[in-house]
N, C-alpha and C positions, 0 to 999 in steps of 0.2 A: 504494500500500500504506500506511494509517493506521489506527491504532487508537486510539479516544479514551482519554485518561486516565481509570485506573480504578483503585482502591485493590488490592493486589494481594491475596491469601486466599493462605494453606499449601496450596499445591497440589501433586502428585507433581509432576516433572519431565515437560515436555512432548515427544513425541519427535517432529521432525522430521525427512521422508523425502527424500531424491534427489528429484529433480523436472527437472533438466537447465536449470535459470537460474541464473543470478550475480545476486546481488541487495547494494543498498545501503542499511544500514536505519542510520538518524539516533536515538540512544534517547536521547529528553529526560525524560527520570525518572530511576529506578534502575535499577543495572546488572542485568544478568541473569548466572546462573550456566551453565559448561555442564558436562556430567560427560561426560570423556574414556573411551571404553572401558577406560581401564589402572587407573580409580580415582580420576584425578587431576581435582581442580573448578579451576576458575578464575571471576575474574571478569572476562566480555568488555568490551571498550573501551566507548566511549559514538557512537562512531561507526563502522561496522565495513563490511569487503566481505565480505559470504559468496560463496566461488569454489565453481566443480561439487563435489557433495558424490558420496563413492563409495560413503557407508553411512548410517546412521543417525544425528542427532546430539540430544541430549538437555540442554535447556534449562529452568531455572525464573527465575520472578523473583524477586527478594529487597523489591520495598516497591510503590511506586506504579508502574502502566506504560502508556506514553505514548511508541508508536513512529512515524515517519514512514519511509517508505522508498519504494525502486523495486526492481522488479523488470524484469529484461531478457529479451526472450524470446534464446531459444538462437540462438546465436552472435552475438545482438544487442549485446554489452557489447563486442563487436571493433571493431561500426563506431566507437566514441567514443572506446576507448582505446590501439584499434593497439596492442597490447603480446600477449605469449606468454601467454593463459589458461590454459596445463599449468602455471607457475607458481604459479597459484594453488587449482589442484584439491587439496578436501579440508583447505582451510584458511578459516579464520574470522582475516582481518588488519585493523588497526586502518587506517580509509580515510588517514589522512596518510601513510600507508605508499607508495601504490603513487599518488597523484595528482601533477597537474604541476602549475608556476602556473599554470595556466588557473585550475586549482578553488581557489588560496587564499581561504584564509576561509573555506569553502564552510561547514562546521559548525558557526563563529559563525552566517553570515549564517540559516542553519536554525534555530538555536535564537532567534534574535532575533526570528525570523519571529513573528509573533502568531495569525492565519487562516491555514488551512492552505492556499487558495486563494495566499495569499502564498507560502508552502513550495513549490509545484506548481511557479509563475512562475519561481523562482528557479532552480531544479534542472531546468525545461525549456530555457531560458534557456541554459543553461551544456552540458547535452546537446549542444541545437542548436546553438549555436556549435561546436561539435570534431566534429562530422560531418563525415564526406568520402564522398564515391564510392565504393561498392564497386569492387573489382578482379575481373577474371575466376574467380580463385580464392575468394572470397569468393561470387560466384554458384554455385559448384558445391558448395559447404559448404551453404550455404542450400537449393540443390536438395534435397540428398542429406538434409538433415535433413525438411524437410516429407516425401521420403517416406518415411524411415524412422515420423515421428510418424503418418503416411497408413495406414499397415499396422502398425499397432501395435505398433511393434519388432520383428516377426516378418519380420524379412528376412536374404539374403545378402549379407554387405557384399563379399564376391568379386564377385557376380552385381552389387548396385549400384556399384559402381565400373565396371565394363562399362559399365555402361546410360548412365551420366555420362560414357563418354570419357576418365577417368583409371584409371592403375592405382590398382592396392587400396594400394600404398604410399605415391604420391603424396595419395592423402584422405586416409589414416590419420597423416601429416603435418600437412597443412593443417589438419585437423579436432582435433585436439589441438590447432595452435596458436590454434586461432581459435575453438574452441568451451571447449577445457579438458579435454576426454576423447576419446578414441578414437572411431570410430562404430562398435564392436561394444559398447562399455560403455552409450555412448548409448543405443543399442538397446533393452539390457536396464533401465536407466530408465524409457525408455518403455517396454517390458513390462509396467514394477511397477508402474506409474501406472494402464494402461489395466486388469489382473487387478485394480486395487484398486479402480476403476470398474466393472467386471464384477461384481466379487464382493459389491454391497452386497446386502444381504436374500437372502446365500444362506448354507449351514448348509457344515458339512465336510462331508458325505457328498458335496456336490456337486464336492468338490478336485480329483477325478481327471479328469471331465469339461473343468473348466476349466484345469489343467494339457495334456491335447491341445490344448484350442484355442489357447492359444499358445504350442502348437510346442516345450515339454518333452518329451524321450522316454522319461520317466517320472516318476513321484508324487515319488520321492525325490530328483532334482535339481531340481523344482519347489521341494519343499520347506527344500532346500537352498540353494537360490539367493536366496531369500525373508528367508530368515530371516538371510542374509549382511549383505540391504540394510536388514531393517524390524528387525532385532535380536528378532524371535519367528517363530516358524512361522505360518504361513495356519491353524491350525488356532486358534489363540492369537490371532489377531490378528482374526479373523471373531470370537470370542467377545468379544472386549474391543470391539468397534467396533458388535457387538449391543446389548452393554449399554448404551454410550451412547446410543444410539438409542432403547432402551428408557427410558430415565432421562430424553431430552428429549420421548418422547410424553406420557409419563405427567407430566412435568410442568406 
């Protein structure tokens, strides 16, 4: 994950969505802002862990921007840090926070870096060093999330626990500690990802169609649910995600 350095422009606040990673993003420029649902901005660190996000979160930048980062596929940030990821669901922590000495330095040694090829080495480097062996519960986290991502959220996590050999308490355990969310939350993640893959170049008249296919029992918890994690309604949000679309053919 990098974006080259680019001067920044007055831009609204950008919203990012749930997605179901933990990600590590290094910001060698200026910091960025984010604006808390209750009103409140702050300015994030310059090296930060974004842990499972449960809703919507809303960032601008304030001058020049120039990020380096990783992103871990789901449940992938357990095998390096062995530690309780429900800890960190729904928060944005400054990375000196939650690292051991393995990673000292780790954010000098990134901003010193010059080529990003340089940044890569360093941060693979230090990954693979603190890898260990998954453990048997660790293979059934991983199971359980390919199929939940397999079926596009639209599963039983009663019925998938069965299918896995575990009770539904013992994953809904493991999987909070190892992923950072529940696998019924996961789930609906992956729901909002794959409806927002679904939904591109289609109009609201089409809402109700694509509310049955994944498995809403009606327009209004569709709509409900939606707009819990993307902070507007599917009707709102196909219009604003049209116009962009609009605004980059035509340009």
């Amino acid at each position: 994950l990098t974006i080259d350095p680019v001067d920044a422009v007055e831009d609204e606040p950008e919203t990012v969505l749930p997605d179901g990673s933990l990600e590590i993003v290094f910001n060698l420029a200026d910091r960025f802002r984010r604006f808390h649902a209750d009103g409140e901005v702050e300015l994030q660190p310059q090296a930060i862990v974004v842990g499972q996000m449960k809703r919507f979160v809303r960032i601008q930048p304030t001058g020049k921007v120039d990020l380096f980062g990783v992103r871990f596929h789901t449940a992938g940030a357990y095998h390096f840090f062995k530690c309780n990821l429900s800890d960190l669901t729904g928060k944005i922590v400054e990375l000196d926070s939650i690292l051991t000495r393995h990673y000292a330095n780790l954010e000098d040694r990134i901003h010193s870096a010059v080529a990003i090829e340089d940044r890569v080495s360093i941060i693979e480097k230090l990954l693979l060093n603190s890898l260990s062996p998954p453990d048997s519960n660790e293979k059934v986290v991983d199971a359980v999330k390919a199929h939940i991502a397999g079926n596009d959220g639209v599963v039983s996590i009663h019925q998938t626990a069965r299918q896995f050999g575990v009770s539904q308490r013992q994953l809904e355990r493991h999987f909070k500690y190892m992923v950072g969310v529940s696998p019924k939350f996961y789930s609906r993640i992956i729901r909002l990802q794959s409806i927002i893959a679904a939904s591109e170049f289609q109009t609201a008249d089409d809402l109700s169609g694509l509310a049955l296919r994944f498995g809403f029992y009606d327009q209004p918890h569709f709509v409900r649910e939606f707009a819990e994690l993307v902070g507007k309604s599917p009707t709102a949000f196909l219009r604003d995600e049209n116009r962009m679309a609009e605004a980059f053919i035509g340009s």
